[in-house]
C-alpha positions in Angstrom: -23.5 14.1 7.8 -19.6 14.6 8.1 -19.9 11.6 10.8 -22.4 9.5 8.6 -20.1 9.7 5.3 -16.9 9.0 7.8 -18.4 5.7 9.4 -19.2 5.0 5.7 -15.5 5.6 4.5 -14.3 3.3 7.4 -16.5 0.8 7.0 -15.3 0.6 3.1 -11.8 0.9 3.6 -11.8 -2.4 5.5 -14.0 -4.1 3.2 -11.4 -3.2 0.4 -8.6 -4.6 2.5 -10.2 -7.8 2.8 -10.8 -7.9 -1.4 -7.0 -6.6 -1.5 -5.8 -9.3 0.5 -8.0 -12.1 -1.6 -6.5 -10.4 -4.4 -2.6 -10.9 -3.1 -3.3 -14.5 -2.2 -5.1 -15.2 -5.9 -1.7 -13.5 -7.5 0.5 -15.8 -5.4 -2.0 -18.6 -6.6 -1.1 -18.2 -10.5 2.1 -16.8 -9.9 4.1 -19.0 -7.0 1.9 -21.2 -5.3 2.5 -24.9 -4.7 0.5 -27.1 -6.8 -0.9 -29.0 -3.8 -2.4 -24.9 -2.3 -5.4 -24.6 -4.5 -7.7 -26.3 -1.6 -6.6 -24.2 0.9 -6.2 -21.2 -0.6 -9.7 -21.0 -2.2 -10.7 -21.9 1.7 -8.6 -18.6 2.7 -9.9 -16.5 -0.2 -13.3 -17.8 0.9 -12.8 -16.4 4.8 -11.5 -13.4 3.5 -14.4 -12.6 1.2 -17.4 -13.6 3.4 -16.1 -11.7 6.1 -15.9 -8.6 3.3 -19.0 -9.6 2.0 -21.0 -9.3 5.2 -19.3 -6.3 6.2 -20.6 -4.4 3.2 -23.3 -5.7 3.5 -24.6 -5.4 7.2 -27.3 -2.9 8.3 -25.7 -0.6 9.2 -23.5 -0.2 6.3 -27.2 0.3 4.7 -28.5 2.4 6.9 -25.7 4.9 6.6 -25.9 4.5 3.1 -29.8 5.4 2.5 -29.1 8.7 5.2 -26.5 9.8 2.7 -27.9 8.8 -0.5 -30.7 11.9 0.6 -28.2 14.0 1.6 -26.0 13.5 -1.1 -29.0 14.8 -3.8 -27.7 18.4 -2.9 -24.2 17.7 -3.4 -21.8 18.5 -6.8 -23.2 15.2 -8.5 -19.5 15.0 -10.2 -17.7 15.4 -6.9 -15.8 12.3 -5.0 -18.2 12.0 -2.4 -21.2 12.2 -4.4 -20.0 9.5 -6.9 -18.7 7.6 -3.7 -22.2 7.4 -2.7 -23.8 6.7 -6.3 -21.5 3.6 -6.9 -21.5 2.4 -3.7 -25.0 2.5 -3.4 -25.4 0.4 -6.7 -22.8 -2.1 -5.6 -24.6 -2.5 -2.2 -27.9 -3.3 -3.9 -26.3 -6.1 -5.8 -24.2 -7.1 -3.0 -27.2 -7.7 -0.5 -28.6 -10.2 -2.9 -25.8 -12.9 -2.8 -25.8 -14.7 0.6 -22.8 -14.8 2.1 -22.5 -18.7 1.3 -22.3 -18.2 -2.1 -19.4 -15.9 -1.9 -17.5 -18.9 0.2 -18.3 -21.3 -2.2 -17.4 -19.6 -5.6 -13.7 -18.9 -3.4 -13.3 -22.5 -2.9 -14.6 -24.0 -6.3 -13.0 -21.4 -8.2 -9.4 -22.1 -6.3 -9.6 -25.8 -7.0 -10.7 -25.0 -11.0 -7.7 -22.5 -11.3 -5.6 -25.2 -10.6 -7.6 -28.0 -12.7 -7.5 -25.5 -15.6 -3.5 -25.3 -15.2 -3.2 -28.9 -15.4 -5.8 -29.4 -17.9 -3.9 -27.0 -20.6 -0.7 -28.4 -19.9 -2.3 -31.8 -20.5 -3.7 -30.7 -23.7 -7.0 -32.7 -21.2 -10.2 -31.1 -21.1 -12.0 -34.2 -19.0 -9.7 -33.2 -16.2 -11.0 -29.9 -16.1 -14.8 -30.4 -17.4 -16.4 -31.5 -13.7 -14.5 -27.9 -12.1 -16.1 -26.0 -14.6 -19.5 -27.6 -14.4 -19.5 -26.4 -10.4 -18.2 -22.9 -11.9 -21.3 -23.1 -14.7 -24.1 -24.0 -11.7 -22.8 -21.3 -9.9 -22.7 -19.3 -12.0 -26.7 -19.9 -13.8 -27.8 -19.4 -9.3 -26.2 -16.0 -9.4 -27.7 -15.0 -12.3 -31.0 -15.6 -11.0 -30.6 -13.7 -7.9 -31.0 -11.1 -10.1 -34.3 -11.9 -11.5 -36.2 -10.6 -13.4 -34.2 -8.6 -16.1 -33.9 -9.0 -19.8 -31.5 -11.4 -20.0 -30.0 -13.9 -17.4 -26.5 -12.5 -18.8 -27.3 -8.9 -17.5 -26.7 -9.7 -14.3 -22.9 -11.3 -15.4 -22.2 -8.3 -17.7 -23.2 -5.6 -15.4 -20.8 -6.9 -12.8 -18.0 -5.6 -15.5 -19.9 -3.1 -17.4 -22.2 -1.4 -15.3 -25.4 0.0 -16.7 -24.6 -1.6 -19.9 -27.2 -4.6 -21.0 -26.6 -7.7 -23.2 -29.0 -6.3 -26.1 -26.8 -3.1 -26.2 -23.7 -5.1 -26.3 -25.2 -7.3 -29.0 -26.3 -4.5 -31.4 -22.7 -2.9 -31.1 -21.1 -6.1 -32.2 -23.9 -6.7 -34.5 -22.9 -3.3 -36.3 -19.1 -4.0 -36.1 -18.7 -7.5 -37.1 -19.7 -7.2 -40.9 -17.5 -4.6 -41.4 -15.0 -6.6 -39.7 -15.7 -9.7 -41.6 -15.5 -7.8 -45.1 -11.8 -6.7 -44.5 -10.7 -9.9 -43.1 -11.7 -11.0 -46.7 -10.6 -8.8 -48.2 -7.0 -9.0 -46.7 -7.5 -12.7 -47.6 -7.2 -12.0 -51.0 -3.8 -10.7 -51.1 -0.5 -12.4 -50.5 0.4 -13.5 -47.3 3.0 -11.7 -45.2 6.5 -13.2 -44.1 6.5 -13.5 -40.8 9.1 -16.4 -40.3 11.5 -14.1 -38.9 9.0 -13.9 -35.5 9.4 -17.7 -35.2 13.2 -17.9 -34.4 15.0 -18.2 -30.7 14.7 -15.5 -29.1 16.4 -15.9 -25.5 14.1 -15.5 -22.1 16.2 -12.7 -20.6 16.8 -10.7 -23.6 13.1 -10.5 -24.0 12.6 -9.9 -20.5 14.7 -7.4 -20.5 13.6 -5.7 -23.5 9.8 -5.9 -22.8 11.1 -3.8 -19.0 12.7 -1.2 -21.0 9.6 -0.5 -23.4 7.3 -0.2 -20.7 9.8 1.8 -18.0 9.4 4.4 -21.0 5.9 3.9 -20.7 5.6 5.3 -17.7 5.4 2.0 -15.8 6.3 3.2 -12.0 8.6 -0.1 -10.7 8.3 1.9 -7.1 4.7 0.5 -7.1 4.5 -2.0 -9.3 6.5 -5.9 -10.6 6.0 -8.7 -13.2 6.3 -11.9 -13.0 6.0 -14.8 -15.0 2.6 -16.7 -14.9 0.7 -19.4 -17.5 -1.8 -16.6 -18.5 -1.1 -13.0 -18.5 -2.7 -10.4 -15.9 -2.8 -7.2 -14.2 -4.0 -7.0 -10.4 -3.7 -3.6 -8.0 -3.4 -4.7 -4.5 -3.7 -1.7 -2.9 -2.4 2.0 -3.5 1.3 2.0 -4.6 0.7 -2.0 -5.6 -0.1 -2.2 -9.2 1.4 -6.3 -10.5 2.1 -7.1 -14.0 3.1 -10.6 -15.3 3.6 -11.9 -18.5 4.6 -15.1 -20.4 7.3 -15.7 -22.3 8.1 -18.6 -25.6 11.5 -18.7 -26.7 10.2 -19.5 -30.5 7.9 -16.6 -31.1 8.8 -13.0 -30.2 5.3 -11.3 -30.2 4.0 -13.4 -27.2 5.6 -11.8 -24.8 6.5 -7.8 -25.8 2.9 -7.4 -26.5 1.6 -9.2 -23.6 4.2 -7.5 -21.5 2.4 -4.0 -23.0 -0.6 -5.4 -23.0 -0.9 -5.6 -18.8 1.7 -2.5 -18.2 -1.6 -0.7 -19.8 -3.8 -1.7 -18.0 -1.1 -1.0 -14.7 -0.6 2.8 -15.7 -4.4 3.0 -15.6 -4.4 2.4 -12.0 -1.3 4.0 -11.1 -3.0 6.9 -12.7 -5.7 6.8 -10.1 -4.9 9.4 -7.1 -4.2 8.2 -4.0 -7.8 10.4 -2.9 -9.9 7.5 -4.3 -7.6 4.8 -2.8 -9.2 1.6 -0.1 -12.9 2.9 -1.6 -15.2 1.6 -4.5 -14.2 4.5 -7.0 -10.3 3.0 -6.8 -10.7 1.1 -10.0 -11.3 1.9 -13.6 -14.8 2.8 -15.0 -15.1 -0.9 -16.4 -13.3 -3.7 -17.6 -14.2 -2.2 -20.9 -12.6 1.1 -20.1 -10.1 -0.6 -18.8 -9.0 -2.8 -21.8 -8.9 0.6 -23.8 -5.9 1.4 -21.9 -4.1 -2.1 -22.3 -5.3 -2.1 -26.1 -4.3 1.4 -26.2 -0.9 0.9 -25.1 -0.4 -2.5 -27.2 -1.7 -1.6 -30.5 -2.5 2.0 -31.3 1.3 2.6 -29.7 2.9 -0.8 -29.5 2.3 -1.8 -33.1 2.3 1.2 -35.3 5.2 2.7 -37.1 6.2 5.1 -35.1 6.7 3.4 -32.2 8.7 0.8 -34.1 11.0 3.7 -36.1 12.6 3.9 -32.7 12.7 0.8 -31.2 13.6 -1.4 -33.9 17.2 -0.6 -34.1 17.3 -1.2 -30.1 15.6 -4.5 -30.8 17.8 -5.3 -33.7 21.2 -4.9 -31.5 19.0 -7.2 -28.6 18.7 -9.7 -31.5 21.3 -9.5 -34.3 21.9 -13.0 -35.8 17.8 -13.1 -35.9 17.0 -9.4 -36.9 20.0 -8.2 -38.1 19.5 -8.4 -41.5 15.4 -8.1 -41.5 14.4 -4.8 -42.8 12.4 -2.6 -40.3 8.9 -2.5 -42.6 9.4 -6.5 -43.1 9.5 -6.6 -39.2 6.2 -3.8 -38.5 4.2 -5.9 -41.5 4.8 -9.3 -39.7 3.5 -8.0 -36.3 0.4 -6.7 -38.3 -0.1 -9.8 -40.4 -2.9 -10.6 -40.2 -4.5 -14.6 -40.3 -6.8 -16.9 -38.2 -4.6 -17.4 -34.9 -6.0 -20.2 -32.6 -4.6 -18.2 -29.0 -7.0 -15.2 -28.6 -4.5 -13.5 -26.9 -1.8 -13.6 -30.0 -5.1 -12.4 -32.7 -4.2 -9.4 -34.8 -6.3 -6.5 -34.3 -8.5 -7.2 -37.4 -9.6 -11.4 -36.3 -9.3 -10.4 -32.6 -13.1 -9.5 -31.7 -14.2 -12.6 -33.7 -12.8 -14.5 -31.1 -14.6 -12.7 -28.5 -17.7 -13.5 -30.6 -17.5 -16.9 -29.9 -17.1 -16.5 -26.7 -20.0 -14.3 -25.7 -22.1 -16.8 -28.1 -20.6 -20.0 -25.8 -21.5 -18.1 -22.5 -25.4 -17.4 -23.0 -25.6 -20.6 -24.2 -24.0 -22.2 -21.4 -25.9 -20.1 -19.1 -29.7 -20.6 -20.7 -28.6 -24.6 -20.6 -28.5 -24.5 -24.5 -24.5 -26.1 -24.3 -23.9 -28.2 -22.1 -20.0 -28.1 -20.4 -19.5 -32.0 -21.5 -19.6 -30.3 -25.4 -18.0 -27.3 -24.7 -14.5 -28.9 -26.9 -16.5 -30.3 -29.6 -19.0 -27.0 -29.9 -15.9 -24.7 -29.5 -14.2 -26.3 -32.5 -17.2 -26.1 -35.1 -18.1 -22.4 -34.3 -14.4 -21.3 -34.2 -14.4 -23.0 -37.7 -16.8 -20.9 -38.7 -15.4 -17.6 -37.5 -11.9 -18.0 -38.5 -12.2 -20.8 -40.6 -9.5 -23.6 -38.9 -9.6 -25.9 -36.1 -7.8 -25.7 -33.4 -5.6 -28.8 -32.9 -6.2 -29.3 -29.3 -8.1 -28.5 -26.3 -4.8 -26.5 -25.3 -5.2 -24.1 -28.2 -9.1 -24.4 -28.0 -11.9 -24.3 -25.0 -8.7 -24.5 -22.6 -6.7 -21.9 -23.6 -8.3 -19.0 -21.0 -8.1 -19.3 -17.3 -11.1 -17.1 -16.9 -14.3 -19.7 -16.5 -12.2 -21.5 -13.7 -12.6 -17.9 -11.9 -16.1 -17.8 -12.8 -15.9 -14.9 -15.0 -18.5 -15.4 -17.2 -19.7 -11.4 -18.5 -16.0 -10.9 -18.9 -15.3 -11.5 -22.4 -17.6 -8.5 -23.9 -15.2 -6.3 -22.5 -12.5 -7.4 -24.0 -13.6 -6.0 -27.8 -15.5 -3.1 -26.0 -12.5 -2.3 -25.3 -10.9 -2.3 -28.7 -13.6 0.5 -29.9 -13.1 2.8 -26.9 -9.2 2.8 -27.9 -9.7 4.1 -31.1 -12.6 6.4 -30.1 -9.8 7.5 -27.8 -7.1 7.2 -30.1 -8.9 10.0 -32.4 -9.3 12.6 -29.9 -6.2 12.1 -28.8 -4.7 12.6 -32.4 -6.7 16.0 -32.6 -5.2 17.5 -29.4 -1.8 15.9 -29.6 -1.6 17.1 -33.3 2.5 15.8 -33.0 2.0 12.7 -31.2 3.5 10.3 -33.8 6.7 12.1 -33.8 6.9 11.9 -30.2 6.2 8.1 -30.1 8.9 8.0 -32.9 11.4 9.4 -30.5 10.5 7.1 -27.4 8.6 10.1 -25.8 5.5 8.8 -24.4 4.9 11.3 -21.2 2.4 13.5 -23.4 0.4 10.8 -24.3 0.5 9.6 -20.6 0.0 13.0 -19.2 -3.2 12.9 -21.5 -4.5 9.6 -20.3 -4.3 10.6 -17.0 -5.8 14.4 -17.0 -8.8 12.9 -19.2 -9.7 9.1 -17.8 -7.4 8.1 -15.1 -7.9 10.3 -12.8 -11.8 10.1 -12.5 -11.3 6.1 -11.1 -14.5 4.4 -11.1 -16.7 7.6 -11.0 -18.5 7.5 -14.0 -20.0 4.2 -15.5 -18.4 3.3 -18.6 -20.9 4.8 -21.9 -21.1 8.1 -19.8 -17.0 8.9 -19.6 -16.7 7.8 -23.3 -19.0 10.3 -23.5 -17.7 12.9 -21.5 -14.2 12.0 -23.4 -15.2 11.7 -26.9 -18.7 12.8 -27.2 -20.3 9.5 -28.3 -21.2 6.7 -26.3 -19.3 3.4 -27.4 -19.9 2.0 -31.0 -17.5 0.7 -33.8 -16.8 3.7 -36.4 -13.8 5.1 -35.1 -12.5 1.3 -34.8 -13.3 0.2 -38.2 -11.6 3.7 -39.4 -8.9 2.7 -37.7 -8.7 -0.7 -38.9 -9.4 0.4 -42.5 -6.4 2.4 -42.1 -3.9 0.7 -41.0 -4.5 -2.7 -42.6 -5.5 -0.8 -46.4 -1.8 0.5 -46.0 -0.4 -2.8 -45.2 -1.9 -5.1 -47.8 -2.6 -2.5 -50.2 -6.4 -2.6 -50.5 
């Protein structure tokens, strides 16, 4: 057995410096490559990931895996090994479905799409972009159906980022969470607007730069293993144990782009280099799921980044980074205009209470696209009458519209779920948190975030990809995901604000 599970750990180590190295190469893509790379690259990336792919996948990485999968019955279930067999065993059966072809070609159609899309949104020119993504849309609806048969072609997508989780489920939690949702958004309609003019000044690169560093370095954000850099769309990426990337983007005429995107990804950065270096170059060296996952960046954007607290202490900082354009602004006039809340056309700028509306549409566009229902020639047209209907504007170009997220040109389709998943498991998090760290706010309100870090780690981080992502909300919180402790949440906050 000791010699089975070795030749197993070997054979994955490799296989996750191959994904690694994709990984560094797809960084320097969005972050430094040449315009005139994307062809090569995605034919790199492709090499890299076949070769990855049919390592994991080769006999014998199956036969050792169905001599320990017996063995490992009479193990700890909880312990590394037997979770390293568990996961690995599921990602093997999905893995052995997908020739080896397919994994070239989505490297090389999604390289040259990355870069369409890049063009495409600084072009404000969706036609430049719409023939990329139809490739990325066909590959996408033959993937599915490897799967076959299941529920719902969009299982097999979601599962990818959510495993054990099924399209219904995800449904009836957004099902149950978006009336509620919708009702305070109206109701918040009904008040007064809030001033926010004073975010819409200059506010010098460097300075926020150099702010955004500071709030995170008291984070906890380790620069030893980890760097941001500036990129068109914001993202985390670990490349390895000790090699946890941020990046960020930065407008000179609105603040909040960039300090909360800067938080945003230095969450999702201290989740990984929260997980130990035991777990590192195998499967469980990850977080639970992307939903999981984008509790931790949510986490560490709005539940800390935009409350009170946090802001009691920075402010002042901010105000000395910034006098001619904060000087004079009063700190509550500053925390209500971060929290306004109104229809925003950039997901990635929403408020907390429009936010999952935006990842409505989405999830709505996807299995649409996928069951043939939208075709990608309509995308621009159909994206502009339902975002109308959820948020009630238009967006006033493609830009701010269909082309304003890089993640169908990666193929990514399953992805956007996870993105308001994530925004429950925060607060589910948040509360428990709040009951065992009964003086957390006056901590935050002092710059002391090691506690809640500390806490983070002992509870989630730690475990990597062990558990699937319902059964460590569980374990953490004793309920599986759903919307209550969100809705509290935003109830909360946002009846304070506009006085409901």
């Amino acid at each position: 057995m000791d010699k089975d599970l070795a030749r197993l750990k070997e054979i994955l180590a490799e296989v996750d410096d191959l994904s690694r190295a994709s990984a560094l190469l797809e960084w320097d893509q969005q972050a430094y490559a040449p315009r005139g790379s994307a062809e090569a690259r995605g034919q790199q990336m492709g090499s890299l990931n076949k070769i990855g792919h049919e390592r994991f996948t080769s006999p014998e990485t199956g036969k050792l895996l169905e001599t320990l999968k017996k063995i490992a019955k009479d193990w700890d279930p909880d312990s590394d090994d037997a979770r390293l067999i568990q996961v690995t065993a599921k990602r093997h059966e999905r893995a052995v479905k997908v020739p080896s072809a397919m994994v070239v070609e989505k490297a090389e159609i999604t390289s040259l799409a990355a870069q369409a899309w890049q063009e495409a949104r600084a072009k404000s020119n969706f036609p430049h972009f719409q023939p990329h993504l139809e490739k990325v849309l066909e590959w996408t609806q033959r993937y599915a159906e490897l799967f076959a048969p299941q529920d719902h072609p969009y299982d097999a997508l979601l599962d990818e980022y959510e495993p054990g989780m099924k399209t219904a489920e995800v449904q009836a939690i957004f099902d149950n969470v978006r009336p509620k949702q919708v009702e305070l958004i109206k109701a918040i309609a009904a008040k007064p607007a809030i001033e926010e003019s004073m975010l819409h000044q200059h506010f010098p690169e460097k300075a926020q730069w150099d702010f955004g560093v500071e709030v995170v370095t008291a984070f906890g954000f380790d620069w030893e293993r980890g760097r941001q850099d500036k990129v068109t769309h914001p993202f985390m990426t670990n490349l390895g144990y000790g090699d946890q990337r941020i990046t960020t983007r930065v407008y000179e005429d609105f603040y909040n782009a960039h300090i909360f995107g800067t938080m945003h990804e230095a969450g999702h950065a201290l989740y990984e280099q929260g997980i130990p270096k035991k777990l590192a170059r195998m499967p469980l060296y990850n977080g639970a799921s992307l939903s999981v996952h984008e509790s931790q960046s949510r986490l560490w954007e709005n539940l800390v980044g935009r409350s009170k607290p946090f802001w009691s202490y920075f402010y002042p900082k901010l105000q000395k980074v910034f006098p001619e354009q904060l000087g004079k602004v009063k700190e509550e006039a500053f925390y209500k205009a971060i929290n306004r809340v109104a229809p925003s056309f950039i997901r990635v700028e929403a408020d907390e209470a429009t936010y999952n509306l935006h990842i409505l549409l989405r999830l709505g566009l996807e299995i649409d696209l996928l069951e043939g229902k939208v075709a990608v020639k309509e995308l621009p047209s159909v994206w502009n009458e339902r975002f109308n209907a959820y948020l009630g504007t238009t967006p006033p170009d493609d830009a701010k519209g269909v082309l304003q997220d890089v993640h169908w040109s990666y193929a990514l389709m399953g992805y956007f779920p996870t993105y308001a998943l994530g925004n429950l498991v925060s607060a589910q998090l948040w509360e428990v948190i709040r009951r065992e760290l009964p003086d957390l706010e006056q901590q935050i309100a002092k710059g002391e975030f090691g506690a809640l870090l500390a806490w983070l780690r002992e509870k989630l981080h730690r475990h990597g990809a062990k558990f699937e992502p319902q059964e460590i909300v569980q374990k953490i919180t004793g309920s599986k995901i759903d919307g209550a402790a969100y809705i509290r949440y935003l109830q909360k906050k946002f009846g304070e604000i506009y006085a409901l």
